[in-house]
C-alpha positions as CSV (number, residue, x, y, z in Angstrom):
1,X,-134.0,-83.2,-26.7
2,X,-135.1,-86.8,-27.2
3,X,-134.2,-88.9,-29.9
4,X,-135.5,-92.2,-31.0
5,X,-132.6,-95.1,-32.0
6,X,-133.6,-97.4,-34.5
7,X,-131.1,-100.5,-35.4
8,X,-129.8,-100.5,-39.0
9,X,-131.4,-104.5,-39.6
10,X,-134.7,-102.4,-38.6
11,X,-134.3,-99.6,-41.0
12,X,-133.1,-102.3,-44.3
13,X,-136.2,-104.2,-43.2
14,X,-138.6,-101.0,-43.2
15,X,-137.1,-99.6,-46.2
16,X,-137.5,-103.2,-47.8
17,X,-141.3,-103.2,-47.6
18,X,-141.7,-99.5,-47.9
19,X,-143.4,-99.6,-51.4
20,X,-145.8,-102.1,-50.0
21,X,-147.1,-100.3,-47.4
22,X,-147.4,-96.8,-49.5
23,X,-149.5,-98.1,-51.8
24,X,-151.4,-101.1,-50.2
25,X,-155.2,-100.2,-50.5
26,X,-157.5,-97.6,-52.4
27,X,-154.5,-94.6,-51.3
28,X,-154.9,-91.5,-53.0
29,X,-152.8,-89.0,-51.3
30,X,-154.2,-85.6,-51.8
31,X,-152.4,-83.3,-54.0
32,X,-151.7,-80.2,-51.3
33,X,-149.3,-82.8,-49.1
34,X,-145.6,-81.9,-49.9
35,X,-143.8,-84.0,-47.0
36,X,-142.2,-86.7,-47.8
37,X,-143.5,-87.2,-51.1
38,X,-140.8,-88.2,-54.7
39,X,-141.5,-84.6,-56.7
40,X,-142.4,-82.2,-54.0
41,X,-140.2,-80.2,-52.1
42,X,-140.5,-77.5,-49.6
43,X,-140.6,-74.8,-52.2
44,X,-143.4,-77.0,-54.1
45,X,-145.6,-75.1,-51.0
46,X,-143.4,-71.9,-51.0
47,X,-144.0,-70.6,-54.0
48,X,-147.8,-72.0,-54.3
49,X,-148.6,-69.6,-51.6
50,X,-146.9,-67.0,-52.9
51,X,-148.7,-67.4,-55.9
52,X,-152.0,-67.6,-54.0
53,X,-151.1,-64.4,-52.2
54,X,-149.8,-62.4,-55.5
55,X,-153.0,-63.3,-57.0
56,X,-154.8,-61.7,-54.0
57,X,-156.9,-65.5,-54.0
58,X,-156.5,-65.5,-50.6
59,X,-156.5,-62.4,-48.1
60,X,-156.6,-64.6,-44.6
61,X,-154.0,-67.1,-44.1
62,X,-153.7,-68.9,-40.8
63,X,-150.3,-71.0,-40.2
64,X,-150.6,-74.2,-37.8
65,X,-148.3,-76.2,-36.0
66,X,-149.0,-79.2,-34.9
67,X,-147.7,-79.7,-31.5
68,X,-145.2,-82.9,-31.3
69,X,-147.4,-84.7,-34.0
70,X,-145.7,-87.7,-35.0
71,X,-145.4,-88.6,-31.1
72,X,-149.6,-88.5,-30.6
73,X,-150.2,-90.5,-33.3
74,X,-152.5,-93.0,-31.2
75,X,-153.0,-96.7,-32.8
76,X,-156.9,-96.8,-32.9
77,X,-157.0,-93.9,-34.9
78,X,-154.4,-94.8,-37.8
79,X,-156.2,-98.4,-37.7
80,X,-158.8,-96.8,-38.7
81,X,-157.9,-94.6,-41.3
82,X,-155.8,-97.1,-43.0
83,X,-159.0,-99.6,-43.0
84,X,-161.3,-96.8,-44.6
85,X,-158.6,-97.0,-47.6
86,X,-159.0,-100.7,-47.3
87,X,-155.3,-101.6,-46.4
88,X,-154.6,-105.1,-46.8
89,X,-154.7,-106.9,-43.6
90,X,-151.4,-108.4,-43.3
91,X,-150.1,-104.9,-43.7
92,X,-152.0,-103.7,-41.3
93,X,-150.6,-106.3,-39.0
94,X,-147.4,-105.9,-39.9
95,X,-147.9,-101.9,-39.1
96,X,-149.2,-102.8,-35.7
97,X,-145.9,-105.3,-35.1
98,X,-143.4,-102.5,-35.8
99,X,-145.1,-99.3,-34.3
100,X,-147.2,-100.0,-31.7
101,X,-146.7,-104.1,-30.3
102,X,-144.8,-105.0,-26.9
103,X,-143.1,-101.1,-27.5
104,X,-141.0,-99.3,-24.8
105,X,-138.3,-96.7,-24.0
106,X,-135.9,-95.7,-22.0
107,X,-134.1,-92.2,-21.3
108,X,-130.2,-92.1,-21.2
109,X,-129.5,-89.0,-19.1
110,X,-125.7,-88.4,-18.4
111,X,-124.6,-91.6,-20.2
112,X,-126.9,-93.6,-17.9
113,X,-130.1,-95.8,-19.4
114,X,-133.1,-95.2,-16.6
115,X,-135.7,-97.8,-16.1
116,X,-137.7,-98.8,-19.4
117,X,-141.4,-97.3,-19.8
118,X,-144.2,-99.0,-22.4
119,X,-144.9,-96.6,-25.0
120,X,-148.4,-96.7,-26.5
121,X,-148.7,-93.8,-29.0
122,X,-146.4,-92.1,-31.7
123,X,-144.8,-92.7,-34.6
124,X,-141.0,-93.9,-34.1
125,X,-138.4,-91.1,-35.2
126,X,-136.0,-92.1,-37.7
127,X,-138.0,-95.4,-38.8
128,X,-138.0,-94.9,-42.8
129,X,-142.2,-96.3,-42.3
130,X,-143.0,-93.0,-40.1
131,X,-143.3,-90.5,-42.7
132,X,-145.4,-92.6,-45.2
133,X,-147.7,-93.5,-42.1
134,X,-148.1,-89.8,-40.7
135,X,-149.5,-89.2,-44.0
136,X,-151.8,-91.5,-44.7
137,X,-153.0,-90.7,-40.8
138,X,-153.2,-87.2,-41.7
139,X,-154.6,-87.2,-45.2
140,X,-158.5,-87.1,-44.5
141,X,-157.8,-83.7,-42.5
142,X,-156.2,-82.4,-46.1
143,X,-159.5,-83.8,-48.2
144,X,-161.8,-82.1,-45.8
145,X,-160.3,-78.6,-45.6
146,X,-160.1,-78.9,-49.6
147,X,-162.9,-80.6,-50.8
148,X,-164.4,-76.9,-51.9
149,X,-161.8,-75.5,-52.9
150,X,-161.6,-73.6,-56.5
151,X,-159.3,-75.8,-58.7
152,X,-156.4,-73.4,-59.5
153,X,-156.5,-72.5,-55.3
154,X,-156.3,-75.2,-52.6
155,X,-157.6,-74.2,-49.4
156,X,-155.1,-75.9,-47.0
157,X,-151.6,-76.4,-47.7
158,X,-149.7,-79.2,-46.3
159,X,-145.7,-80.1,-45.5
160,X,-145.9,-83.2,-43.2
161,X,-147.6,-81.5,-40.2
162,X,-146.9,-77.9,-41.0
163,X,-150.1,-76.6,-42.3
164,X,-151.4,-73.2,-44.4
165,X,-154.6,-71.9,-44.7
166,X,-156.1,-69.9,-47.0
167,X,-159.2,-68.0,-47.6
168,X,-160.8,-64.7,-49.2
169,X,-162.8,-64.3,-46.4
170,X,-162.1,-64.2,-42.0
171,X,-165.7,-66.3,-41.8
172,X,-164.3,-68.8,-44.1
173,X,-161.1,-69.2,-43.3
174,X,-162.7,-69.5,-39.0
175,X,-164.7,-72.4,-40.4
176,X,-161.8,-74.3,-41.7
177,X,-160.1,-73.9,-38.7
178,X,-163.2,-75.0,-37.2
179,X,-163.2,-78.0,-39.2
180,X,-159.0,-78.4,-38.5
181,X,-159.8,-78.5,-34.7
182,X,-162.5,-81.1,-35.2
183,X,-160.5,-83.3,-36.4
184,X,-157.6,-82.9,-34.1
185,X,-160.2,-83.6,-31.0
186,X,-161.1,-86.6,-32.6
187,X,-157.5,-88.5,-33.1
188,X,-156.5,-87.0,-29.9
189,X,-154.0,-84.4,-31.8
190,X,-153.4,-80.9,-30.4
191,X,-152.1,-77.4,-31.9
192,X,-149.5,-75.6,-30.0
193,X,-151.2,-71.9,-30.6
194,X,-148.1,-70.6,-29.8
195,X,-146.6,-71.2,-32.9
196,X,-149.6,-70.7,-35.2
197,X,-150.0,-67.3,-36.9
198,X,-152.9,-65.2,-38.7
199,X,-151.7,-63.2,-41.0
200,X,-153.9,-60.6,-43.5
201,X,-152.8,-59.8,-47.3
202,X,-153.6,-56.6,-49.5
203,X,-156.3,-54.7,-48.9
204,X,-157.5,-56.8,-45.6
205,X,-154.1,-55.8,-44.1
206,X,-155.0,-52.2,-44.5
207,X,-158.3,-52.4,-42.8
208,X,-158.5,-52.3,-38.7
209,X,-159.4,-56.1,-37.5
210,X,-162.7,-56.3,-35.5
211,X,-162.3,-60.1,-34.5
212,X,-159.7,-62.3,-34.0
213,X,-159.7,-66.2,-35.5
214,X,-160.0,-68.5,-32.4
215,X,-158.4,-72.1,-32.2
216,X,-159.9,-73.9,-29.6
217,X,-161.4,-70.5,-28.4
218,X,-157.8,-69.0,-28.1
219,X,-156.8,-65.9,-30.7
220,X,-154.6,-67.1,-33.1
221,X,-151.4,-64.6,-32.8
222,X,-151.9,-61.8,-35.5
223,X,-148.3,-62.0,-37.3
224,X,-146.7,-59.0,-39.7
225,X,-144.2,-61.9,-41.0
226,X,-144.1,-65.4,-40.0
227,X,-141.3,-68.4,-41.3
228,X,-143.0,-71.1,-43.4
229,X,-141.0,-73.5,-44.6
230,X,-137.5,-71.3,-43.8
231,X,-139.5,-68.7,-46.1
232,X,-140.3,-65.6,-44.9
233,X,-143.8,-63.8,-45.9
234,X,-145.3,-60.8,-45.5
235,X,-148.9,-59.2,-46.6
236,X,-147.5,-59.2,-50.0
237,X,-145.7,-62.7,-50.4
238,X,-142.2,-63.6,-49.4
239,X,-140.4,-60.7,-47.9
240,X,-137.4,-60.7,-49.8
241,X,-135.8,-58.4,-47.4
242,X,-136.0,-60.7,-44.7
243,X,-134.9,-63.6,-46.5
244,X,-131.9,-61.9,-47.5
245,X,-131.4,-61.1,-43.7
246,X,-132.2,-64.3,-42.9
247,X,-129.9,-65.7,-45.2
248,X,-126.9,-63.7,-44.0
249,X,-127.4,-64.2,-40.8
250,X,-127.2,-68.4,-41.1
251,X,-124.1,-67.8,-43.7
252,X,-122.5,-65.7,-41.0
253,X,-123.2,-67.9,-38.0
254,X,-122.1,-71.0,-40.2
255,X,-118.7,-69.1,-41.6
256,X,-118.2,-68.0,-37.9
257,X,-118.1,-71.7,-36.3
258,X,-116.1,-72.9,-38.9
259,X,-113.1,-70.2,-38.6
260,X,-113.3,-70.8,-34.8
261,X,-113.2,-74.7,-35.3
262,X,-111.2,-75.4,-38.2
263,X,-108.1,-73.3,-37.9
264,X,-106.0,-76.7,-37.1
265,X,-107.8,-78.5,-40.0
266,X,-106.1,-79.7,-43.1
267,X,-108.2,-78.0,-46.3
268,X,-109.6,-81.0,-47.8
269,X,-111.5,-81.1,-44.6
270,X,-112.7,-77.8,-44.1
271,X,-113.7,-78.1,-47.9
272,X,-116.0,-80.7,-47.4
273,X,-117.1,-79.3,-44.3
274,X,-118.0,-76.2,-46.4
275,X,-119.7,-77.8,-49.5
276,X,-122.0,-80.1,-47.1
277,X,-123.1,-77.2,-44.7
278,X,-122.7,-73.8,-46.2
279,X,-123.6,-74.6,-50.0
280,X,-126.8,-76.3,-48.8
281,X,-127.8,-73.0,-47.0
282,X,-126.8,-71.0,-49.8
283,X,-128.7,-73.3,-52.4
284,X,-132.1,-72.7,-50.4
285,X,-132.3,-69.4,-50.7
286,X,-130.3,-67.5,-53.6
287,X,-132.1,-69.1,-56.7
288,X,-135.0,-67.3,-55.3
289,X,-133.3,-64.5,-54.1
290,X,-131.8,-63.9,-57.7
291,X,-135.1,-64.8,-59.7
292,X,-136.5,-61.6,-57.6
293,X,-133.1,-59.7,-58.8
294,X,-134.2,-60.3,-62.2
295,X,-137.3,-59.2,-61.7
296,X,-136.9,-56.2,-59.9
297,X,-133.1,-54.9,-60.0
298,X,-133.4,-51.9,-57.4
299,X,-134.7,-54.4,-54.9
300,X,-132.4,-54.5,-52.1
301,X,-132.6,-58.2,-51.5
């Protein structure tokens, strides 16, 4: 795994002029992107589509993954979406200085540094600006798969890179993954297919399926469940069962390492151990978990 090091002076600096480059020029993020945004959260998306797919609004819903996105993220291309918002100039110098200027890495393997290599595309890992950038690169994409959507149902559903589509129909939905691939030609972004996912609700899910929806003339995997956002979902929504499976399963592995490791720990330190990586798994999942208790008490989740 490769990780990207960032000095602290670079991160105060970043974080210091963060507000300016968020808002500098006619930026209006569109309303479906949840990553990385003050309000939003990853159940903002979880329980839209949820709602989308109680409300039978949308019977085809393809799942794309971006394949190492923040890394492709090639200089010409964010230039030139920042200028169409007309980013102030200086920013966009300033941008250009920290991201993409005089850049280069080197791989430690075994505790050893090899010889440095000039990187010339990506977003930096761990740089505070990364985020706020990869949106703003990626925010035309949102506007175009949305621009005719109804207004109580977005078509395309954003967290960061991990995208949802959604659509009554398998000829719509095909032309807005048309439209996804299009775009990801043109700023020199790819999907890894591999972990994209087609998946049918209701009554489409009953019928046999003729044609498969093609990305980049490959079939998009059909999928009975697939994990959105550590959510699991089914034809008819979130599968409860599996999320209470799924839930169980991390609680148990986490309980597990911690027996195994901490039997010579004092129990102020196991404690905190326990409230910074058990409660946080436990706080994902039961709210929603016991909202679906209360709203069906022989469920079995």
């Amino acid at each position: 795994m490769l990780h990207n090091l960032v000095c602290l002076f670079r991160k105060l600096f970043e974080a210091l002029i963060l507000p300016i480059v968020s808002t500098s020029g006619k930026m209006a993020y569109s309303g479906v992107q949840a990553g990385f945004r003050s309000g939003y959260s990853t159940w903002t998306h979880v329980l839209t589509l949820n709602h989308q797919i109680e409300a039978d609004a949308g019977s085809h819903i393809v799942f794309l993954d971006f394949a190492a996105a923040f890394d492709k993220v090639g200089w010409s291309h964010l230039e030139r979406e920042l200028k169409a918002k007309d980013i102030n100039p200086l920013v966009l110098r300033l941008i250009y200085q920290l991201m993409f200027r005089d850049m280069s890495f080197s791989l430690i393997v075994n505790g050893c540094p090899l010889a440095q290599h000039n990187r010339n595309c990506g977003l930096l890992q761990g740089s505070p600006l990364s985020p706020i950038l990869f949106n703003r690169f990626i925010n035309s994409l949102l506007q175009s798969l949305n621009w005719q959507s109804r207004p109580s149902f977005p078509s395309a559903l954003f967290f960061a890179d991990d995208a949802v589509i959604i659509s009554p129909t398998m000829q719509h939905v095909q032309s807005l993954v048309n439209m996804a691939t299009r775009w990801a030609d043109h700023h020199e972004m790819a999907f890894n297919i591999l972990k994209c996912g087609s998946l049918r609700t209701h009554t489409a899910a009953r019928t046999p399926m003729r044609f498969s929806i093609l990305l980049n003339n490959q079939p998009i995997p059909f999928v009975n469940t697939y994990k959105y956002l550590s959510a699991m979902f089914a034809s008819k929504g979130i599968d409860f069962d599996s999320q209470s499976t799924l839930l169980g399963e991390r609680v148990g592995r986490h309980l597990g390492a911690l027996r195994w490791y901490s039997a010579s720990w004092c129990p102020r330190i196991r404690f905190n151990i326990l409230k910074s990586i058990l409660l946080p798994t436990l706080e994902y999942s039961l709210p929603l978990l016991y909202a679906h208790f209360l709203k069906d008490r022989k469920s079995k989740a």
